[in-house]
C-alpha positions as CSV (number, residue, x, y, z in Angstrom):
1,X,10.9,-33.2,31.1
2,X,7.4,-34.2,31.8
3,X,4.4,-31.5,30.1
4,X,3.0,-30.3,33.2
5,X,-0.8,-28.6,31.5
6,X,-1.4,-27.3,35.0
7,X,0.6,-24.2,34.7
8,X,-1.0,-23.1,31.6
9,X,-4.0,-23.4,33.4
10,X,-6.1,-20.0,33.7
11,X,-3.9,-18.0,30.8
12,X,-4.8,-15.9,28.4
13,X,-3.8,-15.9,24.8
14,X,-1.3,-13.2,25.4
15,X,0.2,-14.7,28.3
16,X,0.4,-17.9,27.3
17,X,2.2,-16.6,24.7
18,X,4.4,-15.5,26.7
19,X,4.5,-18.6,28.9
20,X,5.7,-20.8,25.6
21,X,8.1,-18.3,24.8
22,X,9.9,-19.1,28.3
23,X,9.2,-22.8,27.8
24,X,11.0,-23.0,24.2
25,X,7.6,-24.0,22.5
26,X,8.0,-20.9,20.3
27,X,11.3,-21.0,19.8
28,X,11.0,-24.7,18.2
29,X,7.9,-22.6,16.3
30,X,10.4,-20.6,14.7
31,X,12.8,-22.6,13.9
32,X,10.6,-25.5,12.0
33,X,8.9,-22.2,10.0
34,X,12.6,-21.4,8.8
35,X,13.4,-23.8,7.5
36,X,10.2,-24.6,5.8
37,X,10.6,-20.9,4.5
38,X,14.3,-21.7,3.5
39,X,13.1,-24.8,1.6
40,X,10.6,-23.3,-0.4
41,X,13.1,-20.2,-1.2
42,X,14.8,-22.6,-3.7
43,X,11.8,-23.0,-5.7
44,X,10.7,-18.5,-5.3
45,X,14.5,-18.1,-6.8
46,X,14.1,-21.2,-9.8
47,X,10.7,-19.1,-10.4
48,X,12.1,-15.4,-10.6
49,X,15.7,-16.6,-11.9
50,X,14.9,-19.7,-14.5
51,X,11.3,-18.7,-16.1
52,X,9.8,-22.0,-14.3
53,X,6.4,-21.2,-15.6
54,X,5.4,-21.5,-11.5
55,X,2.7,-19.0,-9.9
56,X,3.6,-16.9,-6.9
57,X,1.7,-19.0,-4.4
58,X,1.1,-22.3,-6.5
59,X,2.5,-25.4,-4.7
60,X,0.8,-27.2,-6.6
61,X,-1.2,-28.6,-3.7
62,X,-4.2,-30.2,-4.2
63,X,-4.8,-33.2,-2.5
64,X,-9.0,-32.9,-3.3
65,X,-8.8,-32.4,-6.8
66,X,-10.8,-29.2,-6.7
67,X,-9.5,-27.8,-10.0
68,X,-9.5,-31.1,-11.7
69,X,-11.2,-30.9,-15.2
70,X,-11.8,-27.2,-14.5
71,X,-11.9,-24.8,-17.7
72,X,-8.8,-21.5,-17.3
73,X,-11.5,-19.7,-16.3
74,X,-12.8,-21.4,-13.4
75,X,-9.2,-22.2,-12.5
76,X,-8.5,-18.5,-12.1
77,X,-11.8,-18.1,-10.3
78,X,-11.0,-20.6,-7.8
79,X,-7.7,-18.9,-7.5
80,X,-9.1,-15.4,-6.9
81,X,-11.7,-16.9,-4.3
82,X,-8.2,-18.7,-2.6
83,X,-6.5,-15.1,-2.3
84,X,-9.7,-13.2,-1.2
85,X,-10.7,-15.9,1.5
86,X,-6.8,-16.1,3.2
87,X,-7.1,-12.7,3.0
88,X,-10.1,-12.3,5.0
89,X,-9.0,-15.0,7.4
90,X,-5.5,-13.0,8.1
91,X,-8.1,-9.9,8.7
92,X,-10.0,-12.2,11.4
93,X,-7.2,-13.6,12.7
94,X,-5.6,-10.2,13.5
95,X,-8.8,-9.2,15.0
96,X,-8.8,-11.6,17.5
97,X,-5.5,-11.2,18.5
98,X,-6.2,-7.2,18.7
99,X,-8.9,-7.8,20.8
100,X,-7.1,-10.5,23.3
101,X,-4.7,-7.7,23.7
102,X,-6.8,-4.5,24.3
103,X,-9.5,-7.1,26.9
104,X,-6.2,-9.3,28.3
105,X,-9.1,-11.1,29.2
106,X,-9.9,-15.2,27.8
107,X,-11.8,-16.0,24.9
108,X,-14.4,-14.6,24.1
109,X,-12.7,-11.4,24.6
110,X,-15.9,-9.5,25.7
């Protein structure tokens, strides 16, 4: 089936939520989450069940090197900033999508 972008054309964030939801774009959503949240239940049960010395949260992702020759403290600091920041983002995030609902009008939701 060829993507046709035209009848997405002129929808909002609510209804083009919708829209996918017909189209089986949010079902594939759903499924890839589960099993990434299936997968990383092995490693939540090793931690609660086998003492693996793993944080809740700590992937031990990376990729930068931020905490790289970091002292405990600034480790934990960096932490605390991680938790606070994804915190405020989820905040922001459900803001948005609070006001797309209450304006069901496009972005910027004024």
């Amino acid at each position: 089936q060829a993507a046709n972008p035209e009848k997405y054309e002129g929808l909002t964030s609510v209804t083009a939520h919708d829209a996918l939801v017909k189209q089986g774009a949010m079902g594939q959503l759903f499924l890839w989450m589960s099993v990434a949240e299936v997968i990383s239940s092995v490693a939540v049960m090793q931690m609660l069940n086998e003492g693996s010395g793993r944080k809740p949260g700590d992937f031990g992702l990376d990729p930068v090197g931020f905490l790289k020759g970091k002292s405990e403290a600034e480790i934990e600091e960096m932490e605390l900033k991680e938790i606070t920041h994804c915190r405020l983002a989820m905040m922001a995030f459900s803001g948005v999508v609070t006001q797309a609902v209450l304006t069901q009008g496009p972005f910027p939701y004024v």
